[in-house]
C-alpha positions as CSV (number, residue, x, y, z in Angstrom):
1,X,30.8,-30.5,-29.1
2,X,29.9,-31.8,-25.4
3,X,27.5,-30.5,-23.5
4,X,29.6,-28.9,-20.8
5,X,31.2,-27.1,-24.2
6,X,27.3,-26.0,-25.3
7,X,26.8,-25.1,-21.6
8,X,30.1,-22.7,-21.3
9,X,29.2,-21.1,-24.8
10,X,25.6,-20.2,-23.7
11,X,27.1,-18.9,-20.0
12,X,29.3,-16.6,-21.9
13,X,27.2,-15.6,-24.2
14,X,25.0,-14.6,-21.4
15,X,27.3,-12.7,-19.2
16,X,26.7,-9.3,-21.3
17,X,23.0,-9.6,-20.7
18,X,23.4,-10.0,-17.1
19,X,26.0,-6.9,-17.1
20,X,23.4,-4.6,-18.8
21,X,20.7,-6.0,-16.2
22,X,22.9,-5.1,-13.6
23,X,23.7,-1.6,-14.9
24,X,20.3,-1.0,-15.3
25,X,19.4,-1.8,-12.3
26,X,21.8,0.4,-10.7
27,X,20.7,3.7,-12.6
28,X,17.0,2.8,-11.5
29,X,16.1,6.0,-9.4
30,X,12.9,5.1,-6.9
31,X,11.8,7.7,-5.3
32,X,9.3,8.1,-2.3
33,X,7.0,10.8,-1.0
34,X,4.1,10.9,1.7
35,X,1.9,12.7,-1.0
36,X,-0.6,11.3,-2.8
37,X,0.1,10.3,-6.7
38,X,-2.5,12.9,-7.8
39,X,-1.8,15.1,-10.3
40,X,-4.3,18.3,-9.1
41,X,-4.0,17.9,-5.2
42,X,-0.4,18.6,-4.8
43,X,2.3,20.0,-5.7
44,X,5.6,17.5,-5.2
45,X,3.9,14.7,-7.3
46,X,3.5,16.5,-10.7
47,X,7.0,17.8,-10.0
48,X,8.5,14.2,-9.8
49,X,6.5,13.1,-12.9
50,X,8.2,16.1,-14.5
51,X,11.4,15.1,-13.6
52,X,11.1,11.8,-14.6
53,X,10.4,12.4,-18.1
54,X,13.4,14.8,-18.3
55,X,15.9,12.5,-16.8
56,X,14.9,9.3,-18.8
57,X,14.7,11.3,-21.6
58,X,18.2,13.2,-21.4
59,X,19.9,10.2,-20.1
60,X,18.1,8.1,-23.0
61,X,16.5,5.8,-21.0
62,X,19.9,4.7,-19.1
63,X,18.6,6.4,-16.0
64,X,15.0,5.1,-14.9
65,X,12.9,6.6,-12.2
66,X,10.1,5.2,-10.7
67,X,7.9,7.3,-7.9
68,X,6.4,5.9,-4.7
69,X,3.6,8.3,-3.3
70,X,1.5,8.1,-0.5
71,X,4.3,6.7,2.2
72,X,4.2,3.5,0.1
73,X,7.5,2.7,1.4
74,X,7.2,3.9,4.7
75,X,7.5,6.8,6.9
76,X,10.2,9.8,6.0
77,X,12.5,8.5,8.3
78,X,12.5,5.4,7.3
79,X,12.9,6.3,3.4
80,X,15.8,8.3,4.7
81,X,17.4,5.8,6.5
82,X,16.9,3.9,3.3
83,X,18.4,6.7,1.5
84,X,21.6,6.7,2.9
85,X,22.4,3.3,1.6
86,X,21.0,3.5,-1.6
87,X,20.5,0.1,-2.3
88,X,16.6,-0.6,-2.1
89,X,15.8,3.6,-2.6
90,X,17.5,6.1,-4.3
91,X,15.5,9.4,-3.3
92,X,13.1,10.6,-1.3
93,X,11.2,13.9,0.5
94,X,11.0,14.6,4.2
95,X,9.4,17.7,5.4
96,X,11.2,20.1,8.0
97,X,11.1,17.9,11.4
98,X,11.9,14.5,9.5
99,X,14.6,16.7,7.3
100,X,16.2,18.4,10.8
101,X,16.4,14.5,13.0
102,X,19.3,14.4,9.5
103,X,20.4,17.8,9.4
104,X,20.2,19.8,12.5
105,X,20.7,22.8,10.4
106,X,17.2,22.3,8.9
107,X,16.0,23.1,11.6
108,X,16.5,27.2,11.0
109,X,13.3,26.8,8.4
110,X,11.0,26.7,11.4
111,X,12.1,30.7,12.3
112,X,8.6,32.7,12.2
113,X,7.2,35.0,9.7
114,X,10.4,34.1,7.8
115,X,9.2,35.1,4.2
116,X,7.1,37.7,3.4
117,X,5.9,36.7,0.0
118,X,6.9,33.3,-2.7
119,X,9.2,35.6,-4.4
120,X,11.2,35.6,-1.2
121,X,10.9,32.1,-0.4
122,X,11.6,31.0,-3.4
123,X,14.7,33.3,-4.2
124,X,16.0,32.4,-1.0
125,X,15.5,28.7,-1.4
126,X,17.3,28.4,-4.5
127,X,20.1,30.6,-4.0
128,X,23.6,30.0,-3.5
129,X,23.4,30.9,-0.1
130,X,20.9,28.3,0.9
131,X,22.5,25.6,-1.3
132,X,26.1,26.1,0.5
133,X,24.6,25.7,3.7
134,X,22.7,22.3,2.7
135,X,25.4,21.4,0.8
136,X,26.9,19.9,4.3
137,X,24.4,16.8,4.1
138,X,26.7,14.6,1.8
139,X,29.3,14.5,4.6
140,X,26.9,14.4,7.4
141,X,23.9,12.0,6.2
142,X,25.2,10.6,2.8
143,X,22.8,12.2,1.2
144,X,22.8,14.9,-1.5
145,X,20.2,17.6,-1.5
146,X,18.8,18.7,-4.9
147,X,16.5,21.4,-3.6
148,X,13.5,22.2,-1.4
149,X,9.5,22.4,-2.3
150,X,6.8,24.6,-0.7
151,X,5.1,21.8,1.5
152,X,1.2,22.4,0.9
153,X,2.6,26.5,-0.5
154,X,4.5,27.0,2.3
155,X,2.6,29.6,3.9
156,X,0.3,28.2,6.9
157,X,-3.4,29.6,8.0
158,X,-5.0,29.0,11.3
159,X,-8.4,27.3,11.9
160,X,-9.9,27.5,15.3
161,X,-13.4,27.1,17.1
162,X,-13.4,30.1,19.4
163,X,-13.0,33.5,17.5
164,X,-11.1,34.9,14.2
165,X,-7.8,35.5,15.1
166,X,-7.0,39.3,13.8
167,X,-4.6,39.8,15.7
168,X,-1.7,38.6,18.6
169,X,-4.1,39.4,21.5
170,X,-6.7,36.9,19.8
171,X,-4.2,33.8,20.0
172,X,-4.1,34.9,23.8
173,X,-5.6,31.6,26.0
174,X,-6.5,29.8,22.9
175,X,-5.0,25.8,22.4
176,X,-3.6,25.2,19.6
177,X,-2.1,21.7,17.8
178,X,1.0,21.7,16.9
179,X,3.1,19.5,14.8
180,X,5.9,17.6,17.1
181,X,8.4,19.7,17.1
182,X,9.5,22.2,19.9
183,X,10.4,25.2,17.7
184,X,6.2,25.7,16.8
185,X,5.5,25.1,20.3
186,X,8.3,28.1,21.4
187,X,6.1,30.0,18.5
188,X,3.1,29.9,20.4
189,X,4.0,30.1,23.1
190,X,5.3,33.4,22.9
191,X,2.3,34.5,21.0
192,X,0.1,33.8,24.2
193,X,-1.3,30.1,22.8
194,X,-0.6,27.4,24.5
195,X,0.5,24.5,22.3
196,X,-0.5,20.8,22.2
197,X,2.2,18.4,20.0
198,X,0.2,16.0,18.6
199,X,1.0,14.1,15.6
200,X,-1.6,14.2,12.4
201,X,-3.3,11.5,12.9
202,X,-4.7,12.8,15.6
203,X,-5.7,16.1,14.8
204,X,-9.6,15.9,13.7
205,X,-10.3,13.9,17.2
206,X,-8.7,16.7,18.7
207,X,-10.8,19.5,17.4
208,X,-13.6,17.3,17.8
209,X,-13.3,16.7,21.7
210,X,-12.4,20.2,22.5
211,X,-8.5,18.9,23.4
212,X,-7.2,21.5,21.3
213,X,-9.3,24.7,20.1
214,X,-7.2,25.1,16.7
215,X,-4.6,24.5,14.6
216,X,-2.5,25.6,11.6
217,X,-1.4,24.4,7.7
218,X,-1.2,24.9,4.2
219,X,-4.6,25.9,3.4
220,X,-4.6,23.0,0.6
221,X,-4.5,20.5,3.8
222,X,-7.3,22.8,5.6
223,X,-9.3,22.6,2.5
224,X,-8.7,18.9,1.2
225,X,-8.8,17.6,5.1
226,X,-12.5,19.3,6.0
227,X,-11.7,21.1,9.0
228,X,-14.4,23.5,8.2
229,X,-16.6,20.7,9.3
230,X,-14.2,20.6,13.1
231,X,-13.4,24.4,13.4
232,X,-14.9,27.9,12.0
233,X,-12.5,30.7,11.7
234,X,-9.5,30.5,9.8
235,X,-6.6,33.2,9.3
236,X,-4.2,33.4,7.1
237,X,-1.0,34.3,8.7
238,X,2.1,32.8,6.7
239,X,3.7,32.7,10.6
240,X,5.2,29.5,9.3
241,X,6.5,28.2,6.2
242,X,6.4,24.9,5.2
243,X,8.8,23.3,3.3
244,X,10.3,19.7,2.1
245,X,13.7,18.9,1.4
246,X,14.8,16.3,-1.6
247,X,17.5,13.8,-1.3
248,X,19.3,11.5,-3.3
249,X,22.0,8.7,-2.1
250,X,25.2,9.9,-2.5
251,X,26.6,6.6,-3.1
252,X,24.1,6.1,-5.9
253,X,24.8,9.6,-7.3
254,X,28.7,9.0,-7.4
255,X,28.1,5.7,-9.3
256,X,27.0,7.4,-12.4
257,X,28.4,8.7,-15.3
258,X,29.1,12.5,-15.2
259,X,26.8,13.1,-18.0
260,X,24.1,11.2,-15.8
261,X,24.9,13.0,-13.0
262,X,24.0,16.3,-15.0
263,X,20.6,14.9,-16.0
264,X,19.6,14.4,-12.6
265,X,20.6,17.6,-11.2
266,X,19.6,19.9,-13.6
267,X,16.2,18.1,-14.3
268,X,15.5,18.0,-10.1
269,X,16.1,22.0,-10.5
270,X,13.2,22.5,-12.9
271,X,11.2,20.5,-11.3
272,X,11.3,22.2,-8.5
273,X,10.5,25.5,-10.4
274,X,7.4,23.9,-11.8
275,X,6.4,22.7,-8.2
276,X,7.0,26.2,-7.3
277,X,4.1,27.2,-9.3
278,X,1.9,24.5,-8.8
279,X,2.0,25.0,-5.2
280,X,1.7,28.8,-5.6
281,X,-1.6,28.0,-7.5
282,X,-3.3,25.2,-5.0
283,X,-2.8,27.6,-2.1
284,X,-4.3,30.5,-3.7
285,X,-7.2,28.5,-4.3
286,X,-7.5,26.6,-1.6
287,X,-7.7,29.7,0.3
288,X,-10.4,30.5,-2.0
289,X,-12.2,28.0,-1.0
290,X,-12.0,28.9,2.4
291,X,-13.1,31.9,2.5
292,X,-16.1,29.9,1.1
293,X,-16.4,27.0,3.2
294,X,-15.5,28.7,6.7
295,X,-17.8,30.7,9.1
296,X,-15.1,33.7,8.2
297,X,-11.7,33.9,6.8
298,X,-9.3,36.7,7.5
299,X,-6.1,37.5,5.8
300,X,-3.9,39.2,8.3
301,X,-1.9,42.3,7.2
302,X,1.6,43.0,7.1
303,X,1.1,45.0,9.6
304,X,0.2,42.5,12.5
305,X,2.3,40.2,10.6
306,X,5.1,42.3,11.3
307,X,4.2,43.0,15.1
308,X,3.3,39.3,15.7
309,X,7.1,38.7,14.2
310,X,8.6,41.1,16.9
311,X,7.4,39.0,19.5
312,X,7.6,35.1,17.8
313,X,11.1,35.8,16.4
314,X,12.9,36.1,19.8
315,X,11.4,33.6,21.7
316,X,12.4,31.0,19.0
317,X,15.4,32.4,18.8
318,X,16.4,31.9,22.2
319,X,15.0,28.2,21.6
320,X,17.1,27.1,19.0
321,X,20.4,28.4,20.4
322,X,19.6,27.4,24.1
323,X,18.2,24.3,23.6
324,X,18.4,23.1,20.2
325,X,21.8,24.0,20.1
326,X,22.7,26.0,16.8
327,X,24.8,29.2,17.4
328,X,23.7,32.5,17.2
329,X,26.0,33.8,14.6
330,X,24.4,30.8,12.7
331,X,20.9,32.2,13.1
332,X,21.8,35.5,12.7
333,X,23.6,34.6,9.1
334,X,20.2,33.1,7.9
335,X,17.8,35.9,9.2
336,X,20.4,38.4,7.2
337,X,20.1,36.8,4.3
338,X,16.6,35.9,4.1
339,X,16.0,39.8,4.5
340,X,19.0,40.9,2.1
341,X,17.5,38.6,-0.7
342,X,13.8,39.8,-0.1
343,X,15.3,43.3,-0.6
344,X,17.2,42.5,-3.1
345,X,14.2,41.0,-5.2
346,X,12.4,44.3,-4.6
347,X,15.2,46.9,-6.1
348,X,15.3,44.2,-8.9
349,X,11.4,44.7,-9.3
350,X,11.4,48.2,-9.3
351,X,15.0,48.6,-11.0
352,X,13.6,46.6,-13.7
353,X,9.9,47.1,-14.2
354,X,9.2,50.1,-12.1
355,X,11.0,53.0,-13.7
């Protein structure tokens, strides 16, 4: 036997391994996040630990997933740019202004006092109504949405230097940072506030300096980011809801095997349940722990919440039709159903547990 005989034997002999390399690699599922990889500090991580067990279980190890916190791989832009191919990354999370420069449509999570309560939010958010409407990104962004988190609980709380804010005449005059993104600042400005964009790694020097006089988030990021030590009144006002959308490559997704395919969908769905209630936890006691740390907290009543509502709702309104250009009957077809499913969970309550 030559050696070019010996040479072709072991090349063949080869090829399967390579195949099986290759397949492999192509059912390797990296995803990134800008959260930490801490188990007790958010909410997303522990999800996507969650869901990797499931789908590399259920998929018997053909379908590996590997999980890149803390903008490892870059910004959420950039990992959804990297996304679309699905060559280098397979999945990632981009919160509502990253998620809305994709899919303009996104942009309707910014409305104000949107939910009144997690039951709500999350019966909205994984309905059939809300998955229709984002089921548009495959054709628009290559990119297949599995679902949406609570970003930090959703549910946002002020902090602020100059007095508790109890109510819509106390935003009057105050400054208040904003994220980048022109719906929040139509927010407060109708409110009375006057609203400085500024992006997050800017916000401490901010508060510090006297440039801005306040600011609003998740308690969990009020809590875990100090600003008792920067501001000294905080008020929990849910006039925001925060939220993350998750993607996967569409061109990744097709190349699977059906049975695959149903791994990965039906494992991101639970783990967005149990991110559900790990987020619902960490912002209940992260506000907690305001109400500790804080000169005073203040949890604002339905009341207010509703009156402050009246006044935010058609300011942004007019914003997002006039200038950010989605129509009205659009707007007023998510507004209806946000309010038909929080009635609806309420009869259910009641139908069920209450007689």
């Amino acid at each position: 036997m030559t050696i070019k005989t010996v040479t072709r034997i072991a090349t063949l002999a080869a090829l399967p391994l390579a195949l099986a390399a290759a397949q492999a690699q192509a059912n390797e599922m990296a995803i990134a996040t800008i959260l930490p990889e801490n188990m007790s500090n958010n909410s997303i991580y522990p999800a996507l630990v969650h869901f990797k067990e499931l789908v590399e279980s259920r998929t018997d190890g053909e379908v590996t997933v590997s999980i890149f916190g803390n903008s490892q791989l870059g910004s959420e832009v950039d990992t959804a740019k990297e996304v679309q191919s699905g060559r280098t990354l397979q999945s990632t999370i981009i919160t509502t202004g990253a998620m809305s420069s994709f899919y303009s449509d996104y942009q309707l999570m910014t409305a104000p006092f949107i939910f009144t309560d997690w039951r709500q939010a999350w019966a909205f958010l994984d309905g059939d109504w809300f998955a229709e409407m984002m089921a548009g990104t495959v054709e628009e962004t290559n990119m297949r949405y599995l679902g949406t988190f609570d970003d930090g609980g959703g549910f946002v709380a002020f902090t602020n230097n100059v007095r508790p804010i109890k109510t819509v005449e106390d935003l009057e005059g105050l400054n208040i940072r904003t994220e980048e993104n022109p719906g929040h600042v139509a927010i407060m400005k109708a409110l009375g506030a006057s609203a400085t964009p500024l992006p997050w790694g800017e916000v401490i020097t901010a508060l510090e300096t006297g440039l801005a006089d306040g600011q609003f988030n998740a308690p969990v990021l009020n809590t875990t980011f100090n600003f008792q030590e920067v501001t000294d009144y905080t008020t929990l006002t849910g006039h925001v809801y925060n939220s993350a959308a998750w993607l996967i490559s569409e061109d990744w997704y097709q190349g699977l095997t059906p049975e695959q395919q149903e791994a990965v969908v039906t494992s991101a769905r639970e783990a967005i349940e149990i991110g559900h209630g790990v987020s619902g936890a960490l912002a209940t006691a992260s506000w907690q722990q305001s109400c500790e740390i804080f000169k005073e907290c203040y949890l604002m009543p339905a009341e207010e919440r509703n009156r402050m509502a009246e006044i935010a709702r058609p300011a942004w309104k007019e914003w997002i039709v006039e200038d950010f250009g989605i129509e009205a009957e659009k707007v007023d077809a998510f507004l209806n159903e946000v309010a038909r499913v929080g009635e609806d969970v309420n009869e259910s309550d009641m139908k069920n547990y209450g007689r």
